[in-house]
N, C-alpha and C positions, 0 to 999 in steps of 0.2 A: 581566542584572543590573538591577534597579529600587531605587530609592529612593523617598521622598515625603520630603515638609517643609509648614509650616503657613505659609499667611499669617498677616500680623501686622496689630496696632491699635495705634497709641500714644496711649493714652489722656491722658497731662497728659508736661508737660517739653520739647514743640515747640519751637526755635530756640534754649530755653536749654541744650538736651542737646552742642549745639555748642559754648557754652562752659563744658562742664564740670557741668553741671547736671543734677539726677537724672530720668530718663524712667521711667516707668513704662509698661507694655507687654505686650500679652497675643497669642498664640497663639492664632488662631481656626481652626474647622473644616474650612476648605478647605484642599487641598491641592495643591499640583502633586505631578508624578510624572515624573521622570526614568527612561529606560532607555538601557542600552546598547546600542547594535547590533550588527551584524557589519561594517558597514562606514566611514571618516568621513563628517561631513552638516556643513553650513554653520551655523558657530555665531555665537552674537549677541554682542556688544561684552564682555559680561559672561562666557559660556563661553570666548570667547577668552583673554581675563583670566585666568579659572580654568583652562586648559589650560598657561600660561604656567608661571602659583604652580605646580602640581602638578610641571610638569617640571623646576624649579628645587628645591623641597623634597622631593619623592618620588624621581622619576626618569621617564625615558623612559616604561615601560610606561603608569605609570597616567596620562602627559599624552597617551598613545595611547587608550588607554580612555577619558578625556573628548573625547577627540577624536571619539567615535563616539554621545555620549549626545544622545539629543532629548529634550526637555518640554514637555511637557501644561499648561499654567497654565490653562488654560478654567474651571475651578472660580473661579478669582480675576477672574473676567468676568461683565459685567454684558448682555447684549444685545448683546455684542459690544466691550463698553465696558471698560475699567479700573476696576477697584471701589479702588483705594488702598491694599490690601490685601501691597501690598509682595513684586509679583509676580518683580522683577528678582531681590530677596534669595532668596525660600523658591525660584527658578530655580535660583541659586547653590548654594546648600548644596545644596540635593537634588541638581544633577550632579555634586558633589564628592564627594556621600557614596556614590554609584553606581560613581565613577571608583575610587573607596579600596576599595569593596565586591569591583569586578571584580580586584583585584591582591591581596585579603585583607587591606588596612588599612585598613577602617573603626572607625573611634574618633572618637565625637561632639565629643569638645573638640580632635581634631587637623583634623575637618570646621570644626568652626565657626573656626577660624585661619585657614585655607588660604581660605575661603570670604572672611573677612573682610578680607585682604588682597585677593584678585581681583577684589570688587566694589568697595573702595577706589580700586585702580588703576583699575580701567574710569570711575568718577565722574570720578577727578581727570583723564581723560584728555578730559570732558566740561566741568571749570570747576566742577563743584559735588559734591564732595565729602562724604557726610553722615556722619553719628554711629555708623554698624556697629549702631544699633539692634534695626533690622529681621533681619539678619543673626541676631543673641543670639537675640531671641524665634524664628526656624524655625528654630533649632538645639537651642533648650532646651526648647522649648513652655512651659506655661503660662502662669502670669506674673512676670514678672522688676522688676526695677529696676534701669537702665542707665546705669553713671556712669564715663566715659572709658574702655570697653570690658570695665570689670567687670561682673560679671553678680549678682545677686542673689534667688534666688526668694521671691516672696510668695504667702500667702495672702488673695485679698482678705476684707472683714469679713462677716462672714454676716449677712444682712438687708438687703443691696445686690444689684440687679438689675441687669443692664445691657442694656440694646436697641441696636439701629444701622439705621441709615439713609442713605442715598444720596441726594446732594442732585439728580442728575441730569447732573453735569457734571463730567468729569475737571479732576481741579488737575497746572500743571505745577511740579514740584516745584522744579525747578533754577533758574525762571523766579522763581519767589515767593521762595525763601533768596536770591537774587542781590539780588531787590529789597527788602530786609529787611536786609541787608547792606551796601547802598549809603547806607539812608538811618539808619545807625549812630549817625553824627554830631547827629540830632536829637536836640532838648532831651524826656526822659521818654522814649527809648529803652531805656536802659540800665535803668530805673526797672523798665519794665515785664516785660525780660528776664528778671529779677531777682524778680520777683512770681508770675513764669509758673516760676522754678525752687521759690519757698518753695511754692508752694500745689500743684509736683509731690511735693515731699517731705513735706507732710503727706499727698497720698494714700500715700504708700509708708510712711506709718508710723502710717495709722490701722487701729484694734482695731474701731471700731465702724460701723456705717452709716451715723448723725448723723457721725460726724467725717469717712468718705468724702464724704459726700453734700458737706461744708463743703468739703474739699479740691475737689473738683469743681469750683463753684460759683467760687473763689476761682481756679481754672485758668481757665474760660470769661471771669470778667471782664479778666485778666488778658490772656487771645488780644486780646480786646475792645481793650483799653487799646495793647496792640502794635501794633494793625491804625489805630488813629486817631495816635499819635505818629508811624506811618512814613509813613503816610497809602498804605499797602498795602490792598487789599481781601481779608482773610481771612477774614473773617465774610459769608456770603452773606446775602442780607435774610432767604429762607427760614428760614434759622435763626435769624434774628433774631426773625422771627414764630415760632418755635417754640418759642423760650425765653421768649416772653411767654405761651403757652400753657401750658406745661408749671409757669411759676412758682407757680401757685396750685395746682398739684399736690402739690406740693412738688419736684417730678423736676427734671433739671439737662440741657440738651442743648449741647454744645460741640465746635469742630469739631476733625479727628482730624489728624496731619502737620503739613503745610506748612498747611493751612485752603484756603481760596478754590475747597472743590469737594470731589471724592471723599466720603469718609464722615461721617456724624455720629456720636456717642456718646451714650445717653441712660441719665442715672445715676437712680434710683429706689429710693424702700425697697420689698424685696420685697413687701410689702403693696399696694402699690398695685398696681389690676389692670393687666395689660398693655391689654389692649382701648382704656384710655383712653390710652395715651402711643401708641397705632398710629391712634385718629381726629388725636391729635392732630397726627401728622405727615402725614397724608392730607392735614388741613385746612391746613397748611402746603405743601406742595405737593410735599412728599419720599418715597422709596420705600423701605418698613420690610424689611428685610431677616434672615436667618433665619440667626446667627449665634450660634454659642457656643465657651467657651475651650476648647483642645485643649490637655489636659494633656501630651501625648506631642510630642514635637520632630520633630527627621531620625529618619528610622525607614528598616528595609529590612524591608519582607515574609517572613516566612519564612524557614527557616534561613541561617543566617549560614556563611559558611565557618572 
């Protein structure tokens, strides 16, 4: 029995999706691949989790069935590296949807429940608990908009591009929400939480490019303005210089998650050629990376039982 699921990008809504505030989130190309075996195998913080939920809401068999699933996440690797791409989630769902598959209950929105509880649990059982984001987008595919575990799909506006990029260095995600967290209490924290949720919910509610592009633009200054009131480093310089590059383009580069590493986002009107936003992050010192939105979610190959 096999599964896949998509990693994910969270394009705008970082830190304010925790309280309450809308993410916007796309399903990209890569996939891990879950299978079951014939026999159990040593599972990670997270399948254990999900072997748990399963046996509490399904029953024995399918928490025996997860018990035997391995994953392939290599697609969501960089040279050996973590690409940001929200490997622990599309892990999740994809053995859940393999586990439900080997017992004959696969059902995408009883996958992405069971999924979203066991990675819950495995976080809180780490101290840093996040939003079920990444979870919605390998479950749903496409693109969504993610607001206290409702899901919502979008179209984005036609005449917007989007590139990504890898700044060369994994971000730790638990590390950077803890320390964003801590430093709550400063004055223009809250300010800028708050700036980082309006300028996600104009992307999730613009028609046109010019008003993505604005939503954008308004998210990046906004990580910006976060990263200086907590005095957190979210913004790597690279991209700093890459959004001094990119601004006379008109293109918008800003960082993906938690920030401080993993992926960039670079928003563009279709028109402009790619060529130029790929010197421009050579010239920057970052590695353009060959990604596009997976319309399709947790999926299982082939007939279904």
């Amino acid at each position: 029995m096999i599964a896949t699921a998509p990693g994910k990008i969270m394009l705008t809504g970082e830190y304010a999706v925790l309280d309450g505030g809308a993410a916007v989130v796309i399903a990209v190309d890569r996939r891990v691949r879950a299978t079951v075996g014939p026999a159990p195998v040593a599972l990670s913080e997270f399948l254990a989790a999900a072997a748990e939920e399963l046996g509490r809401e399904v029953g024995a068999e399918a928490a025996a069935a997860l018990a035997r699933v391995t994953v392939d996440s290599e697609a969501l690797r960089q040279d050996g590296h973590k690409l940001g791409l929200g490997s622990s989630a599309a892990a999740t769902v994809a053995a859940v949807a393999a586990a439900l598959h080997a017992v004959g209950a696969f059902d995408r929105a009883h996958v992405g429940r069971l999924a979203a509880a066991a990675h819950a649990a495995a976080q809180g059982r780490r101290g840093a608990a996040g939003s079920g984001a990444d979870i919605a987008a390998s479950t749903w595919g496409g693109a969504i908009v993610f607001t206290r575990g409702a899901v919502a799909p979008i179209a984005l506006p036609a005449g917007l591009a989007l590139d990504v990029a890898w700044t060369g260095a994994p971000a730790d995600t638990a590390t950077l929400v803890a320390a964003v967290t801590a430093a709550r209490a400063r004055p223009g924290v809250d300010a800028a939480l708050a700036a980082i949720a309006a300028a996600s919910a104009a992307l999730a509610g613009a028609t046109t490019a010019p008003a993505a592009l604005a939503g954008f633009a308004a998210a990046a200054e906004a990580t910006a303005r976060l990263a200086a009131t907590t005095g957190v480093a979210l913004v790597p310089a690279a991209v700093r210089a890459l959004q001094l590059r990119l601004a006379p383009l008109g293109a918008v580069a800003k960082t993906t998650g938690a920030g401080g590493g993993d992926l960039v986002v670079i928003a563009r009107p279709a028109a402009l050629a790619r060529n130029l936003v790929t010197a421009a992050l050579v010239e920057a010192g970052l590695c353009p990376l060959s990604l596009a939105l997976d319309p399709t979610g947790v999926d299982i190959p082939g007939p279904r039982p």
